[in-house]
PyMOL CGO cylinders between C-alpha atoms (Angstrom):
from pymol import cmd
from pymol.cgo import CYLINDER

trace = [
    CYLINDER, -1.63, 45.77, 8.70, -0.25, 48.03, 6.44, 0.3, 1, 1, 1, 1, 1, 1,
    CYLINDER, -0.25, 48.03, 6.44, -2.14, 50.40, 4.36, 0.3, 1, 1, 1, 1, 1, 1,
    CYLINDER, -2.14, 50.40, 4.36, -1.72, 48.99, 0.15, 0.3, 1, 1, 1, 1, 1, 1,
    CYLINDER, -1.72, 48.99, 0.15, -1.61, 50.52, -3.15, 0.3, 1, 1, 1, 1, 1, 1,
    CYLINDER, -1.61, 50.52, -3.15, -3.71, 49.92, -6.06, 0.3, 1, 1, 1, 1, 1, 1,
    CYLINDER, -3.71, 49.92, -6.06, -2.41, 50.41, -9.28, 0.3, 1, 1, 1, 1, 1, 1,
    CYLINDER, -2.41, 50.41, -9.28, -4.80, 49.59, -12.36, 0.3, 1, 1, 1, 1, 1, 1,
    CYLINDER, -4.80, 49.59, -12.36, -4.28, 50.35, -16.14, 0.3, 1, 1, 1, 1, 1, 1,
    CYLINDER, -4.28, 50.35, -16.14, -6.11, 49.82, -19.10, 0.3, 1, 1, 1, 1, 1, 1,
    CYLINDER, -6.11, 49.82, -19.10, -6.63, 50.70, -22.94, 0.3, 1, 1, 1, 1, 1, 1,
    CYLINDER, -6.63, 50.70, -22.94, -9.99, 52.56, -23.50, 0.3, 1, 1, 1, 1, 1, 1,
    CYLINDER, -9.99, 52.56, -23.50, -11.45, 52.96, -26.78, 0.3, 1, 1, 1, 1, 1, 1,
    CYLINDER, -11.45, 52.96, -26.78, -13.26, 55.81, -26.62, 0.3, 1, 1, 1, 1, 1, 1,
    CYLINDER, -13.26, 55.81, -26.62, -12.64, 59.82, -26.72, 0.3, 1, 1, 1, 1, 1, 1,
    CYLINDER, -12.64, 59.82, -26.72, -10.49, 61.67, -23.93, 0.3, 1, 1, 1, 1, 1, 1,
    CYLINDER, -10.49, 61.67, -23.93, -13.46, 63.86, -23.18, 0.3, 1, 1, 1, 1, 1, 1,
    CYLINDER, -13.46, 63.86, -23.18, -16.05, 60.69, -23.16, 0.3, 1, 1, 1, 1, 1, 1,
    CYLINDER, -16.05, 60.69, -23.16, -13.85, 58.86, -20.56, 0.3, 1, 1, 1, 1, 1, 1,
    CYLINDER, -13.85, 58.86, -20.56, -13.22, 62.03, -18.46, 0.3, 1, 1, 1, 1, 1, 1,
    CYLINDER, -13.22, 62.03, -18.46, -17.50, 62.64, -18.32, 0.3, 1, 1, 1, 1, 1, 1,
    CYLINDER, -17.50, 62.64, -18.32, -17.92, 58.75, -17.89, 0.3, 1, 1, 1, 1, 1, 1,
    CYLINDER, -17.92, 58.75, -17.89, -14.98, 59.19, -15.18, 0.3, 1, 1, 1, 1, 1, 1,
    CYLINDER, -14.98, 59.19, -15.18, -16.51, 61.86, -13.18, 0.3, 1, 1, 1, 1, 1, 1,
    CYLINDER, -16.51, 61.86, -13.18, -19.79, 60.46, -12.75, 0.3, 1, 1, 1, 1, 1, 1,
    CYLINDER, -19.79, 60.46, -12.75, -18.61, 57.00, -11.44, 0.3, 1, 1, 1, 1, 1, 1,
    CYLINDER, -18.61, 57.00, -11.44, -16.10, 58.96, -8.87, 0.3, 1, 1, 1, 1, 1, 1,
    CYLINDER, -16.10, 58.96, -8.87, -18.36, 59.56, -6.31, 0.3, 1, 1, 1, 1, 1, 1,
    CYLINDER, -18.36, 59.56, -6.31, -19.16, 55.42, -6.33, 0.3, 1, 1, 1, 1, 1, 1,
    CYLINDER, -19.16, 55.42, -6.33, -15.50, 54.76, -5.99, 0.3, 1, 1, 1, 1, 1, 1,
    CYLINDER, -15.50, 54.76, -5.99, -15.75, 57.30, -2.95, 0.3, 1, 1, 1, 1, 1, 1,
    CYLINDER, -15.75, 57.30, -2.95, -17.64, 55.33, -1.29, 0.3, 1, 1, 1, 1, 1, 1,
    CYLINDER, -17.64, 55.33, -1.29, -15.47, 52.13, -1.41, 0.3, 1, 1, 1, 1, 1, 1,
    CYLINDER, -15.47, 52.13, -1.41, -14.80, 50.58, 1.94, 0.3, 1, 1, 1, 1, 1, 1,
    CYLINDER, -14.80, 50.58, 1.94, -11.11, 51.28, 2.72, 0.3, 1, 1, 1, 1, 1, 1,
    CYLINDER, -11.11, 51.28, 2.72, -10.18, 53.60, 0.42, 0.3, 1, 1, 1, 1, 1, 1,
    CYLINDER, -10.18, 53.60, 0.42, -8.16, 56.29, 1.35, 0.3, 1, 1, 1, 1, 1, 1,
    CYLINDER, -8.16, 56.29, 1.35, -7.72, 57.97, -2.02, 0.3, 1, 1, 1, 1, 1, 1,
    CYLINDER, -7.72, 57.97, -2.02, -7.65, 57.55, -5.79, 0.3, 1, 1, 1, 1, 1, 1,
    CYLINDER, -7.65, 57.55, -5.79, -5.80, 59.83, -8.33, 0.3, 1, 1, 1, 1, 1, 1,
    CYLINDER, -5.80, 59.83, -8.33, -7.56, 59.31, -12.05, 0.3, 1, 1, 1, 1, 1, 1,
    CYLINDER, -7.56, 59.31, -12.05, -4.84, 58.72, -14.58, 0.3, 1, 1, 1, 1, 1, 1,
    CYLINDER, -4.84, 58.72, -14.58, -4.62, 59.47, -18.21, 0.3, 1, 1, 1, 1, 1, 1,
    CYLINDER, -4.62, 59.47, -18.21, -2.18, 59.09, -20.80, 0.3, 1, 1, 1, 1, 1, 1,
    CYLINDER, -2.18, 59.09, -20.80, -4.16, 60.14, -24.14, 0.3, 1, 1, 1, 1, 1, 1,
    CYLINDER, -4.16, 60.14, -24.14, -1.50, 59.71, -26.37, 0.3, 1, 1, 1, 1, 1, 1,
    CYLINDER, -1.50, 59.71, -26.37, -1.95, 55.59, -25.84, 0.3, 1, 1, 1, 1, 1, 1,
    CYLINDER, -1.95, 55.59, -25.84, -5.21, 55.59, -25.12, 0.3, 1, 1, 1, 1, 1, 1,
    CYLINDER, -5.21, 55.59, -25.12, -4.00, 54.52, -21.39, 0.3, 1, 1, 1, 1, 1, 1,
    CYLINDER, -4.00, 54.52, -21.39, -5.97, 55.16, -18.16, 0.3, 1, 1, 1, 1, 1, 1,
    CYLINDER, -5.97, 55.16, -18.16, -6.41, 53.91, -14.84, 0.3, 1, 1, 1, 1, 1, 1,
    CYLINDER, -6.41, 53.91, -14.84, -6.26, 55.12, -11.03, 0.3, 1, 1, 1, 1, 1, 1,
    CYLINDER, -6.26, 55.12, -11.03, -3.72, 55.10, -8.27, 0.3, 1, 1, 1, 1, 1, 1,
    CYLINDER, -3.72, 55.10, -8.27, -5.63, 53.94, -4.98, 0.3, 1, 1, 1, 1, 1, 1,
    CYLINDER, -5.63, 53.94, -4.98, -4.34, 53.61, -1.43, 0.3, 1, 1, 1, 1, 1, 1,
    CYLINDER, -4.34, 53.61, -1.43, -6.31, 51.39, 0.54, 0.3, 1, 1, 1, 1, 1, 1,
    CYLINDER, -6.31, 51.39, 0.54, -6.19, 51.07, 4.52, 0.3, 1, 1, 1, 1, 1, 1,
    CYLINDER, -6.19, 51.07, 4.52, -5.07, 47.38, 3.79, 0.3, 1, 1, 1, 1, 1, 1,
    CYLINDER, -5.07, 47.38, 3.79, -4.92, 44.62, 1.49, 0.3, 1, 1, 1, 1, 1, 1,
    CYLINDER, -4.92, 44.62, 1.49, -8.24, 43.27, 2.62, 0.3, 1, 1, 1, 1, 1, 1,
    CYLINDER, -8.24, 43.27, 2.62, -9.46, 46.19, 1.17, 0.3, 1, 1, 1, 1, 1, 1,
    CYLINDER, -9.46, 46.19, 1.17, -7.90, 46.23, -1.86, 0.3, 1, 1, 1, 1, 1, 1,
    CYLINDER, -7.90, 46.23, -1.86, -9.31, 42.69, -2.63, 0.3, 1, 1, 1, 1, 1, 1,
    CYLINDER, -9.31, 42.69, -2.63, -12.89, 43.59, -1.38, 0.3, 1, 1, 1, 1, 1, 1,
    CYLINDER, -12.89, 43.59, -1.38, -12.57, 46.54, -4.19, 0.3, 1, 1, 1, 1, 1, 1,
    CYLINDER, -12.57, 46.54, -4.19, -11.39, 43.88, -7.09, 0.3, 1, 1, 1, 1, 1, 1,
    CYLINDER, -11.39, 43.88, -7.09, -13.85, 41.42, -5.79, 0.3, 1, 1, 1, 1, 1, 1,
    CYLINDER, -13.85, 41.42, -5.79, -17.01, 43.45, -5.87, 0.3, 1, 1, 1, 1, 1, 1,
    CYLINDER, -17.01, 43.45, -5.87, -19.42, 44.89, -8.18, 0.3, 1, 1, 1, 1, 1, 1,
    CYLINDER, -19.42, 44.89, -8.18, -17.98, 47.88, -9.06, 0.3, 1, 1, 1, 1, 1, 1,
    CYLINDER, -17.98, 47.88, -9.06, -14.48, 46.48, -10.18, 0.3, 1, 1, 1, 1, 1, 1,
    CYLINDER, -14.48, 46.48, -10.18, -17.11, 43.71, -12.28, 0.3, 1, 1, 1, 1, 1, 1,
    CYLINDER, -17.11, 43.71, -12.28, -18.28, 46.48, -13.90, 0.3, 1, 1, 1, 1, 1, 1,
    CYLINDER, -18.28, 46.48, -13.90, -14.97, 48.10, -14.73, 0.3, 1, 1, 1, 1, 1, 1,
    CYLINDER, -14.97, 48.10, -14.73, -13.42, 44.82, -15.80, 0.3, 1, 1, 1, 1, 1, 1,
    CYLINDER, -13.42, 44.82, -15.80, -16.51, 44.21, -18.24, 0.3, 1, 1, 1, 1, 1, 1,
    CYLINDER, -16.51, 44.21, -18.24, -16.69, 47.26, -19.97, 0.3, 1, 1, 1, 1, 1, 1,
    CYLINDER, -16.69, 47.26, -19.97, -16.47, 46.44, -23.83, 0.3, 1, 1, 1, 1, 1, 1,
    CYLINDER, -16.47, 46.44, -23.83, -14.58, 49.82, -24.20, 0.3, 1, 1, 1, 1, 1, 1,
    CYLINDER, -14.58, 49.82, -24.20, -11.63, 48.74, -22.08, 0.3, 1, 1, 1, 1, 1, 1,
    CYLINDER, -11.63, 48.74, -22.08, -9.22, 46.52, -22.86, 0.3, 1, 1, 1, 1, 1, 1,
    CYLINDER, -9.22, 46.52, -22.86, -5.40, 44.73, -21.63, 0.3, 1, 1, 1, 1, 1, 1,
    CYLINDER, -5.40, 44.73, -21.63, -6.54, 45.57, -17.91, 0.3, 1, 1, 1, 1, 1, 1,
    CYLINDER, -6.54, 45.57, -17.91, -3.58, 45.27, -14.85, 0.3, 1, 1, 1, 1, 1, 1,
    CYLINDER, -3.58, 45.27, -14.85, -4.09, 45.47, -11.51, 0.3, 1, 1, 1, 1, 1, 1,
    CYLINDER, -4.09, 45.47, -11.51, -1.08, 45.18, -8.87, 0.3, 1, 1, 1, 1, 1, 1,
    CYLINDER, -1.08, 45.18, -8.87, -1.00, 45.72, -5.47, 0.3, 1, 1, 1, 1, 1, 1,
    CYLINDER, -1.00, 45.72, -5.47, 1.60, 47.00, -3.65, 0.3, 1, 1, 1, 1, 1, 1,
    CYLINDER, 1.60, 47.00, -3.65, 1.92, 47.94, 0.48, 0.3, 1, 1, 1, 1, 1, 1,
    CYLINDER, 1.92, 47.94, 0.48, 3.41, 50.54, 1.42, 0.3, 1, 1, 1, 1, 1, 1,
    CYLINDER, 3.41, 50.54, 1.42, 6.11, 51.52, 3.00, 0.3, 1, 1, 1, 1, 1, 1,
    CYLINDER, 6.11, 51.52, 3.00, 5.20, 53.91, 5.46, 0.3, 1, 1, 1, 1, 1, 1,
    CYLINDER, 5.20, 53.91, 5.46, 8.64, 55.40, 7.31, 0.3, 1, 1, 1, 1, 1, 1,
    CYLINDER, 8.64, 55.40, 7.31, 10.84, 56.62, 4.13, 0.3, 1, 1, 1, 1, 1, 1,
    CYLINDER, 10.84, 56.62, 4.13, 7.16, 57.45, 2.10, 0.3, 1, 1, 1, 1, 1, 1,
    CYLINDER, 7.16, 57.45, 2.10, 6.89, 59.89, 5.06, 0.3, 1, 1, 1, 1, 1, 1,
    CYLINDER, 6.89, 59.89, 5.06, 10.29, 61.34, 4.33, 0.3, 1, 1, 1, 1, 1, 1,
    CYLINDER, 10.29, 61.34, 4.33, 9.14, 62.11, 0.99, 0.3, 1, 1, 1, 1, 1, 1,
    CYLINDER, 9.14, 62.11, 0.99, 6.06, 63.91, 2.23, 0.3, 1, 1, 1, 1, 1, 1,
    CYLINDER, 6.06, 63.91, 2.23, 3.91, 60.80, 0.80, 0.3, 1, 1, 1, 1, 1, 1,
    CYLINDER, 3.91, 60.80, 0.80, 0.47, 60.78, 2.35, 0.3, 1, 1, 1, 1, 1, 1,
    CYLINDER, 0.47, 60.78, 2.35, 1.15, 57.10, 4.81, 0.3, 1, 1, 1, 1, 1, 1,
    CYLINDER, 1.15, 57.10, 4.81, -0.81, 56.89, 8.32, 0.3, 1, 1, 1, 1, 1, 1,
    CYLINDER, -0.81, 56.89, 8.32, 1.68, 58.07, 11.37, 0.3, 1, 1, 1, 1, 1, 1,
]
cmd.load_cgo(trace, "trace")
């Protein structure tokens, strides 16, 4: 299987420095998620966009993530809004090339 990317975005409706604290307390949860290799935080303040970039060993990973609890809890949140999630696998020989961080 092929490792997969996660990429989720969403309005929030709440200040920059509220979703950063609120951010840095649930990372060490989304460290723990079965699968994942990484996830870069993303922010665009200027639309009140966020979301994260995750790479996932595979897909069955990826769904166990947007099946479970702590994706529930993200998709609830009555600050967030217009959430997208897409999945993507990679594509490990020219990612390599360009020094992107694929298994060997």
């Amino acid at each position: 299987m092929s490792e997969s990317i996660l990429l989720i975005e969403f309005n929030y409706s709440f200040s920059k420095e509220e979703y950063e604290e609120a951010a840095t307390q649930l990372a060490p949860l989304f460290a723990e998620l079965t699968g994942l290799r990484w996830k870069i935080w993303i922010m665009n303040e200027a639309e009140s966009l966020a979301g994260g970039i995750y790479m996932f060993e595979d897909e069955d990973s990826v769904q166990d993530y947007l099946n479970g609890p702590l994706a529930a809890q993200v998709k609830s949140h009555p600050s967030l809004s217009n959430l997208t999630a897409k999945v993507f696998q990679v594509m490990a020989e020219p990612s390599a090339v360009t020094r992107g961080p694929v298994a060997g």
